[in-house]
C-alpha positions as CSV (number, residue, x, y, z in Angstrom):
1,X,135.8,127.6,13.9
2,X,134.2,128.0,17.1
3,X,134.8,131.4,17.4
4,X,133.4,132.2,13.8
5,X,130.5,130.5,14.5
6,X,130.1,132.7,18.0
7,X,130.6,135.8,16.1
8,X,127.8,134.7,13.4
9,X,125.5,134.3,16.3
10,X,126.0,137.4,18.1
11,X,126.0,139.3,14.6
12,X,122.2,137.4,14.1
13,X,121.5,138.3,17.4
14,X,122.4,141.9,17.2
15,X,120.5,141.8,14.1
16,X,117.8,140.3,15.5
17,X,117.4,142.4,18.5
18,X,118.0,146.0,16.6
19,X,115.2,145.1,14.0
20,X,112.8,143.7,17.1
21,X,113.4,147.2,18.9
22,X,112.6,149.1,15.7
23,X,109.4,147.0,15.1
24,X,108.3,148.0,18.4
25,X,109.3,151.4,18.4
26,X,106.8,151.5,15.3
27,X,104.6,150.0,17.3
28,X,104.7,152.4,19.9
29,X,104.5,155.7,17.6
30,X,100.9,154.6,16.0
31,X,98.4,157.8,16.6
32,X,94.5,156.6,16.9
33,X,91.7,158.8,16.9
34,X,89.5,157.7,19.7
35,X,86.4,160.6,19.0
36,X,85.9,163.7,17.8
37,X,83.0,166.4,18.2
38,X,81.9,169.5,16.0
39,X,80.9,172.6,17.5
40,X,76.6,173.2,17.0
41,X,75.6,177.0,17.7
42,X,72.6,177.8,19.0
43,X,69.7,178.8,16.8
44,X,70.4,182.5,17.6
45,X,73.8,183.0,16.1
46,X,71.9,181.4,13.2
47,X,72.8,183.7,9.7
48,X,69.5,183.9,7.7
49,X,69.6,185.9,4.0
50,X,67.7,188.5,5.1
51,X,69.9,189.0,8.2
52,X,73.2,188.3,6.1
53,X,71.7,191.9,4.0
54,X,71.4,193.6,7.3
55,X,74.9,193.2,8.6
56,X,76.2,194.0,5.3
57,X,74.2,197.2,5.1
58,X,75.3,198.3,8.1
59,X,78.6,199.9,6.3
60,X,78.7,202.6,5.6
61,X,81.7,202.4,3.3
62,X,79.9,200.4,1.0
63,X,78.3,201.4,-2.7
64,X,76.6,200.0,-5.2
65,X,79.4,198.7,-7.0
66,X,80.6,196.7,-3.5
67,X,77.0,195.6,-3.3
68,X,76.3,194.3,-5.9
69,X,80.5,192.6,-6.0
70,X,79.1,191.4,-2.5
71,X,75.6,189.7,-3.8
72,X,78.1,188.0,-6.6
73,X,80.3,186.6,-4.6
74,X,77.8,184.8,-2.1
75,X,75.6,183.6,-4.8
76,X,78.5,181.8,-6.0
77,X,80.5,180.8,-2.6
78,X,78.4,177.9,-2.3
79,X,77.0,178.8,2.0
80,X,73.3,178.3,2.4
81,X,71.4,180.2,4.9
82,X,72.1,178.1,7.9
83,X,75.1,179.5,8.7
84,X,76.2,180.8,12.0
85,X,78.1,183.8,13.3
86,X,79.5,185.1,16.7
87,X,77.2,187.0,18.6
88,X,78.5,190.5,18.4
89,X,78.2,190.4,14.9
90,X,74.2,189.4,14.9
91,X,73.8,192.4,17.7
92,X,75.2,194.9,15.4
93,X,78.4,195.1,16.9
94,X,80.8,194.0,14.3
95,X,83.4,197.1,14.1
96,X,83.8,197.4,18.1
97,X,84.0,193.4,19.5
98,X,85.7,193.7,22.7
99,X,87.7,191.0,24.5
100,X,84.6,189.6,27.2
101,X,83.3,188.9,23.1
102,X,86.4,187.3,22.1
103,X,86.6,185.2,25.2
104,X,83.4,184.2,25.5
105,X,83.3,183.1,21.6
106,X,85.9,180.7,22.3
107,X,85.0,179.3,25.6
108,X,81.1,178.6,24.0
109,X,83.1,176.5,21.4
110,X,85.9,175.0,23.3
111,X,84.5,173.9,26.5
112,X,80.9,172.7,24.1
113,X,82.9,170.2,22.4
114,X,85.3,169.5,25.2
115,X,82.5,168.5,27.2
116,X,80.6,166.5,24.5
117,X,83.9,165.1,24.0
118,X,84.4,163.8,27.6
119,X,81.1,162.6,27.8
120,X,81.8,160.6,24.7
121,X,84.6,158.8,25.4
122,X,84.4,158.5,29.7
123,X,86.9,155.7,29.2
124,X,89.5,158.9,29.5
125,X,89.1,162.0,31.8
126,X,90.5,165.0,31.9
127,X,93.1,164.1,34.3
128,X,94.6,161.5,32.0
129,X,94.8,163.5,29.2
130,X,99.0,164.1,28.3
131,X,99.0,166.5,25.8
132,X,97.0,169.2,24.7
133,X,96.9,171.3,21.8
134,X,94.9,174.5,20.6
135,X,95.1,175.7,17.3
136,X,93.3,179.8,17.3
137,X,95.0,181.7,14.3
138,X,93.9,185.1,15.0
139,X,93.5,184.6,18.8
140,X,96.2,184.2,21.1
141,X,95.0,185.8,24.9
142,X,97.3,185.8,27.9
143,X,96.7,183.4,29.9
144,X,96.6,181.1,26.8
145,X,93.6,179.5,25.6
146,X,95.2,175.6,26.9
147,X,95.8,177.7,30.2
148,X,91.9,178.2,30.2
149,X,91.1,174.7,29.3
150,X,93.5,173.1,32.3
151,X,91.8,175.6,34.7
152,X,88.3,174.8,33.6
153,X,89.3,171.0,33.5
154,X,91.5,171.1,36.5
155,X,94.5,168.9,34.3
156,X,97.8,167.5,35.5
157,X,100.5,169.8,36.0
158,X,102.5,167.9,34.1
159,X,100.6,168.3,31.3
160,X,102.2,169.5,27.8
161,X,100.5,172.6,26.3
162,X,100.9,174.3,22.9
163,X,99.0,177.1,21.5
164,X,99.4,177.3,17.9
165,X,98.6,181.0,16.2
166,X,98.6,182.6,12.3
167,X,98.7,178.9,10.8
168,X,95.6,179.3,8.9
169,X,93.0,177.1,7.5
170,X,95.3,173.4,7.7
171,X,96.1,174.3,11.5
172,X,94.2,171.3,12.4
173,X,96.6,168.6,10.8
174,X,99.0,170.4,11.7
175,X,98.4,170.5,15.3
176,X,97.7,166.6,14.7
177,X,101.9,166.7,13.4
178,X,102.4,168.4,16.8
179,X,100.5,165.0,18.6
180,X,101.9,162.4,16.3
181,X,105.8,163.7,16.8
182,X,105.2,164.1,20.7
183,X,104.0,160.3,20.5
184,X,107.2,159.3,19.1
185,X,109.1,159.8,22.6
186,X,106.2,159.3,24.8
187,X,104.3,155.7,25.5
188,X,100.8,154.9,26.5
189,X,99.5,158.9,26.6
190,X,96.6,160.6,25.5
191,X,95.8,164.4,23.6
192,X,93.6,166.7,23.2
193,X,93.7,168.8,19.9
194,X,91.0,172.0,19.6
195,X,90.7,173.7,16.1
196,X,88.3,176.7,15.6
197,X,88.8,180.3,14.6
198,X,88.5,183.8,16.5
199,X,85.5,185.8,14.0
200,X,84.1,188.2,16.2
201,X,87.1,190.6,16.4
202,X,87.8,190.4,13.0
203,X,84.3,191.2,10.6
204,X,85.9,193.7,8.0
205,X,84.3,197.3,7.7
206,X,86.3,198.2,4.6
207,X,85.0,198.3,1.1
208,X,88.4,197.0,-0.5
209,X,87.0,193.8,-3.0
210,X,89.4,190.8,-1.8
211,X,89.1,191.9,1.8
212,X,85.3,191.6,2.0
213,X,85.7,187.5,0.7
214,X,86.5,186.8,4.1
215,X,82.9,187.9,5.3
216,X,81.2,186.1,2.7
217,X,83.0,182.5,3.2
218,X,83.9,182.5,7.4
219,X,81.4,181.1,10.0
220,X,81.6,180.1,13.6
221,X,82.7,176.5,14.2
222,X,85.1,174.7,15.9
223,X,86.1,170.6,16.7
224,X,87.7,169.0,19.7
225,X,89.6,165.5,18.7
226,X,90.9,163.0,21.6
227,X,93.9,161.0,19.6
228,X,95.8,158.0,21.8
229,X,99.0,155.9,20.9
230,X,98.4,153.5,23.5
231,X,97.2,150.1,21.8
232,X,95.0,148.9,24.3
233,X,92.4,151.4,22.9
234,X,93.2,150.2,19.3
235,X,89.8,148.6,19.4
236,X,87.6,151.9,20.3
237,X,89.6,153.6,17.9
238,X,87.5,155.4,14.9
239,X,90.6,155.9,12.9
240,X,94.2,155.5,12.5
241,X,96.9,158.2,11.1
242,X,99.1,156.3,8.4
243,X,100.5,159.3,6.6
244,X,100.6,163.0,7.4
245,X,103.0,165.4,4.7
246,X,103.5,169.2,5.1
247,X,104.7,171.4,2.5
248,X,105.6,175.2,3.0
249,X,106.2,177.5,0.5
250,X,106.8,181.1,2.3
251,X,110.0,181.4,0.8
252,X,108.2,182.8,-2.0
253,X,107.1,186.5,-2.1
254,X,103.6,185.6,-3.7
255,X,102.8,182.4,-2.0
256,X,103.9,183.9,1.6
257,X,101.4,187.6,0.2
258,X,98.4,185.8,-1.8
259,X,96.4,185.5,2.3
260,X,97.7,188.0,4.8
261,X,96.2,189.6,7.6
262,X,96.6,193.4,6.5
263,X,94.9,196.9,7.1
264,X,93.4,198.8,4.0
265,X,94.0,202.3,3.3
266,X,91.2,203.2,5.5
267,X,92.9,201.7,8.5
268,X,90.3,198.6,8.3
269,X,92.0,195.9,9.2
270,X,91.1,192.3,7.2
271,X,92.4,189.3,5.6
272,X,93.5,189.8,1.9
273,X,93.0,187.1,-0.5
274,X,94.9,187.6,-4.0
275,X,94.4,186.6,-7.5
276,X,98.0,184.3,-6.7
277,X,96.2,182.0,-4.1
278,X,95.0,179.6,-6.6
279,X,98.5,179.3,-8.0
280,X,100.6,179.2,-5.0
281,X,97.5,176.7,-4.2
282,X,98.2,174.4,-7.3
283,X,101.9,174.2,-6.7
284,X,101.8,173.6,-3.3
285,X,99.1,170.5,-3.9
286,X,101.5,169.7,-6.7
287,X,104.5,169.5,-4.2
288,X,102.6,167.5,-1.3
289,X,101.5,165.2,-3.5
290,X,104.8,163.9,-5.2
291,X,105.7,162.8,-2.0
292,X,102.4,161.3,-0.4
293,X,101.1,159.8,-3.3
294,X,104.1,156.7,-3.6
295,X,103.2,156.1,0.1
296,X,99.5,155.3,-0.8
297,X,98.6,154.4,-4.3
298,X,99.2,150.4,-4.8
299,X,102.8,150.1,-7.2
300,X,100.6,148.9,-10.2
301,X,99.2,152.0,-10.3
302,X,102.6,153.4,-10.5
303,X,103.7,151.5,-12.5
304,X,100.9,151.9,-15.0
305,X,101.6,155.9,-14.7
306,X,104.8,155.8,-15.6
307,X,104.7,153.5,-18.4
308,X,101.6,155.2,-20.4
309,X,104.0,158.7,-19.4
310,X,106.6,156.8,-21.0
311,X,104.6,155.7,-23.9
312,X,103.1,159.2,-24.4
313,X,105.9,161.5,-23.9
314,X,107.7,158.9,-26.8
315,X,104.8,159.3,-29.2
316,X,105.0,155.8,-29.7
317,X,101.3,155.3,-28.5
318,X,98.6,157.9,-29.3
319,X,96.4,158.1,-26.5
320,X,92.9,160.4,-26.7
321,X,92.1,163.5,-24.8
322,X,90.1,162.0,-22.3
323,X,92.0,159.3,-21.4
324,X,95.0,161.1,-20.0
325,X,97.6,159.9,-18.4
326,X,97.1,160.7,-14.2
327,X,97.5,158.7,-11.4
328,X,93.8,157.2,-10.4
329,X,93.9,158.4,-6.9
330,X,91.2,156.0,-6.2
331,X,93.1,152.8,-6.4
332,X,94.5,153.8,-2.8
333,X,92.3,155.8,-1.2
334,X,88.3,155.7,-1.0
335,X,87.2,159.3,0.7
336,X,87.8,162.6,0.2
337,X,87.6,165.3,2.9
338,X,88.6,168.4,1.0
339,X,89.3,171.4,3.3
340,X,85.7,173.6,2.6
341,X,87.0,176.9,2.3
342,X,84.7,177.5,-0.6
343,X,83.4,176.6,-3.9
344,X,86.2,177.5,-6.2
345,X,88.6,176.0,-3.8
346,X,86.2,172.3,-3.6
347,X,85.7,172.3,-7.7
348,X,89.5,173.4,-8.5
349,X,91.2,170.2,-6.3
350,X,88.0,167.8,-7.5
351,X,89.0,168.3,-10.9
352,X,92.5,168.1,-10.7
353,X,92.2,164.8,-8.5
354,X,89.4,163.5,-11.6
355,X,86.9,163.6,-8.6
356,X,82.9,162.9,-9.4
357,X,80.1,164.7,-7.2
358,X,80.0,161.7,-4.9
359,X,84.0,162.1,-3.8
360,X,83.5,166.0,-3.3
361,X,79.8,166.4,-1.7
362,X,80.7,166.1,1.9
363,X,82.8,169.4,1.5
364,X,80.7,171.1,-0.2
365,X,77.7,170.0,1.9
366,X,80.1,170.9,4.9
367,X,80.8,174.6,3.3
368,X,76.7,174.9,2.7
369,X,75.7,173.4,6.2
370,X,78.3,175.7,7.7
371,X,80.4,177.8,6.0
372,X,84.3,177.9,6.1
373,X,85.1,177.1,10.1
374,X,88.3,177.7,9.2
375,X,90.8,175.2,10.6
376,X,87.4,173.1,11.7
377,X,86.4,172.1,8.0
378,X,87.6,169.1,7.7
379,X,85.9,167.4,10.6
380,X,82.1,168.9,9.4
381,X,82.7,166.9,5.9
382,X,84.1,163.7,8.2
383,X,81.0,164.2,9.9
384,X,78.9,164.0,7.1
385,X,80.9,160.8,5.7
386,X,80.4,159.3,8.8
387,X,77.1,160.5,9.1
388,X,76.1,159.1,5.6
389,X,77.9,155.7,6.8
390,X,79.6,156.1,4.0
391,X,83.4,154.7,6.3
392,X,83.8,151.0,6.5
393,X,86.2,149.5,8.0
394,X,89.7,149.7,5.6
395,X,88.4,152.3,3.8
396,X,91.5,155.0,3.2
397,X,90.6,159.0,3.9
398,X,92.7,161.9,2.6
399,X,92.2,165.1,4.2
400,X,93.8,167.9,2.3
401,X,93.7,171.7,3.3
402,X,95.5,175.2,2.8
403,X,96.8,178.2,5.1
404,X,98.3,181.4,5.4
405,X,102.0,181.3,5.0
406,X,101.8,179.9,2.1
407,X,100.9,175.7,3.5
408,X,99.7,172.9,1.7
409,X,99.3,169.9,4.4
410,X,97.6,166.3,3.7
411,X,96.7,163.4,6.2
412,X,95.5,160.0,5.0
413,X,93.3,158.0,7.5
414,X,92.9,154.2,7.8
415,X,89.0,153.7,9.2
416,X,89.4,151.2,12.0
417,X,86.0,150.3,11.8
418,X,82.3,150.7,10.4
419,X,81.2,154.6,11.3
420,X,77.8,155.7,11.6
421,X,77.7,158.6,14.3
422,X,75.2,161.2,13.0
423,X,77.3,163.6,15.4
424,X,76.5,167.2,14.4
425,X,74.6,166.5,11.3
426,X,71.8,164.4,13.4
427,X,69.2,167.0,12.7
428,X,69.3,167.5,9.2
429,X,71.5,164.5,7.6
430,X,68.1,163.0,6.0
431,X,67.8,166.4,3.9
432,X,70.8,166.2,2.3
433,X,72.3,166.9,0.0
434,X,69.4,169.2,-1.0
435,X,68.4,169.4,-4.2
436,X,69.6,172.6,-5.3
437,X,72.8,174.7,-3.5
438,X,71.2,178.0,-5.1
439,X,71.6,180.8,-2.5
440,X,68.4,182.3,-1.9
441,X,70.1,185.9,-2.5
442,X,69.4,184.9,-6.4
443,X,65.5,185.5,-6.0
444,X,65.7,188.3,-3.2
445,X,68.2,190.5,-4.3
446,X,68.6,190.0,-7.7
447,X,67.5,193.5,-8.3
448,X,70.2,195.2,-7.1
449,X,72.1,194.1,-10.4
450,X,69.1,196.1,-12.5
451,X,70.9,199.1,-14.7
452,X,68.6,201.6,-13.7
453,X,70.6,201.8,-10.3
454,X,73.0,202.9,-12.4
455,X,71.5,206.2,-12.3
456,X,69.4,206.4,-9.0
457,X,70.8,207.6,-6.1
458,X,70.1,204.5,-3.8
459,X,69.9,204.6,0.6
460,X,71.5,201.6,1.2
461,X,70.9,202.1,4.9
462,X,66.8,201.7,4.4
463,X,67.6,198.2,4.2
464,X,69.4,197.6,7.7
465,X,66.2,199.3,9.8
């Protein structure tokens, strides 16, 4: 008897003890993000209309036809005229950007918001910073770009650097998977993460249609985030990381071809964007979600989806049109911070996710503000919720973006606390959202679509003196 009752009480203390160590292993793998700060070019890299028409005119490959697909396309990407781009492109030197230009575009964004950043939050310096991460697609110099940043920072050599290339527009999260994974086996430490994109070797000269997108919707920008596990810092914490899902689908020929780096026949080299993106888009979105959404959304909600599915797919219940059947993504989470990559891209996932104006206007006041930044998007439209104090404490953010490859990556953020940093929206936050997102090409240039042109032989070039 006494020696069942020993062996209960070791098996409750074994119990005990394995689900205590568990607890505070979950403990130990939380992910906070302590502060974060958007890259502000100065007023000279700034891309007015008339100046947009100048740098377009400048190619020579270009006809009517491409002019004219080019005023289109702008009209509708939803970019204002605030817009900035590097400076080798405003001097004229788009089709010849050398490296001193590459270098010096990335060091103006990563050691601007590195040093903002550090001023920010003095709490940490650069010394005590663990792990650093930069995220560059189409950028990767030797030494590497973290190299740079432990040189100019003078960082631990015990550091842990990663330099993450060709992930595309979601590289940010992912490099945030990189942080959260390496705070699984690591206690008490503190990373770096740096998102922004390399534009001033890569402005395409061609004329080939879903090549030239990329110089209608890409800007300059960049963001540096300081992320902690250590719960002492809970407290100074802007937000928490409570789920992060990836979903790749390069297996297939499309997805992996609808956005790829490529040359054109000319020998222009560019990033093509195909007519599949949208699709291999949808079905990634479609993927990520069936496994975030059970994590988030409250089981009533659940529950109440799959019984009216049930009900409908029976034809027991007639339900109308507009009713529908879809999960109301709003019973679990209160923001959205859609990647703002461009119009289409904002209006396609707000419908699909029954968004109103409200949910999507940070984006696409983010993608007017400043264009696409790339892997920086998301943290412009944060800025703007934040900026707006639109985040109280609770309050549940999903982030969702796209890349090359083909990726489809979301994060959901817990908001630690009541937000109201103005950050890099300080300037103009009380004039938006404006009251109209009308390009300003639609009253200059609208003439370029006149038939008559049809028949004139037009000198382009007249325009760029």
């Amino acid at each position: 008897m006494e020696v069942l009752m020993v062996t209960c009480l070791l098996a409750l203390f074994y119990g005990l003890s394995s689900l205590l160590k568990i607890v505070l292993r979950m403990r130990d793998q939380a992910c906070y993000l302590l502060a974060y700060e958007c890259y502000m070019p100065t007023d000279d890299m700034m891309i007015s209309t008339d100046s947009c028409v100048k740098i377009v005119t400048r190619n020579k490959n270009l006809g009517l036809e491409e002019f004219r697909f080019l005023l289109k396309t702008t009209v509708n990407s939803g970019i204002g005229e605030e817009t900035y781009c590097p400076k080798n492109i405003i001097e004229g030197r788009e089709d010849d950007a050398t490296l001193v230009d590459e270098l010096l575009e990335m060091e103006e964004v990563i050691f601007d918001t590195l040093d903002k950043l550090f001023a920010k939050f003095s709490a940490i310096s650069p010394s005590q910073i663990d792990i650093l991460v930069v995220n560059v697609s189409m950028f990767s110099p030797a030494p590497s770009l973290t190299s740079r940043i432990v040189n100019r920072y003078k960082m631990r050599e015990d550091i842990k650097t990663f330099n993450l290339s060709g992930m595309g527009c979601s590289a940010s999260l992912i490099a945030i998977d990189v942080v959260q994974n390496l705070f699984k086996s690591y206690k008490n430490v503190n990373a770096i993460v740096v998102s922004t994109e390399s534009i001033s070797p890569h402005w395409y000269c061609g004329k080939e249609k879903s090549m030239m997108l990329t110089n209608c919707l890409f800007r300059s920008g960049g963001c540096s985030m300081l992320f902690t596990n250590n719960r002492d810092l809970k407290h100074q914490a802007k937000l928490k990381l409570n789920h992060l899902v990836r979903i790749h689908t390069g297996s297939s020929d499309e997805a992996y071809n609808c956005c790829i780096q490529v040359e054109d026949e000319s020998g222009y080299k560019g990033f093509r964007l195909t007519k599949y993106l949208v699709k291999a888009a949808s079905e990634g979105f479609t993927m990520n979600l069936q496994v975030l959404l059970p994590k988030v959304l409250p089981l009533r909600e659940i529950l109440r989806y799959l019984v009216v599915s049930k009900l409908k797919s029976a034809k027991s219940q007639k339900l109308k049109a507009d009713e529908g059947v879809g999960l109301n993504l709003k019973t679990g989470i209160e923001h959205f911070c859609i990647h703002p990559g461009g119009r289409a891209v904002i209006d396609g996932i707000g419908k699909s996710l029954g968004l109103t104006d409200y949910d999507v206007e940070p984006s696409r006041m983010a993608l007017h503000r400043f264009g696409n930044t790339s892997a920086a998007g998301f943290w412009y439209a944060l800025g703007y919720m934040e900026a707006k104090k639109r985040l109280k404490k609770g309050n549940k953010i999903l982030m969702s973006g796209f890349g090359a490859g083909f990726k489809c990556n979301n994060i959901v953020w817990e908001v630690l606390k009541d937000l109201d940093d103005a950050n890099v929206w300080k300037d103009c936050i009380d004039s938006y959202p404006p009251n109209t997102l009308v390009n300003p090409f639609v009253e200059k240039y609208s003439w370029i679509d006149d038939e008559i042109l049809n028949f004139v032989r037009f000198d382009f070039s007249q325009l760029a003196t």
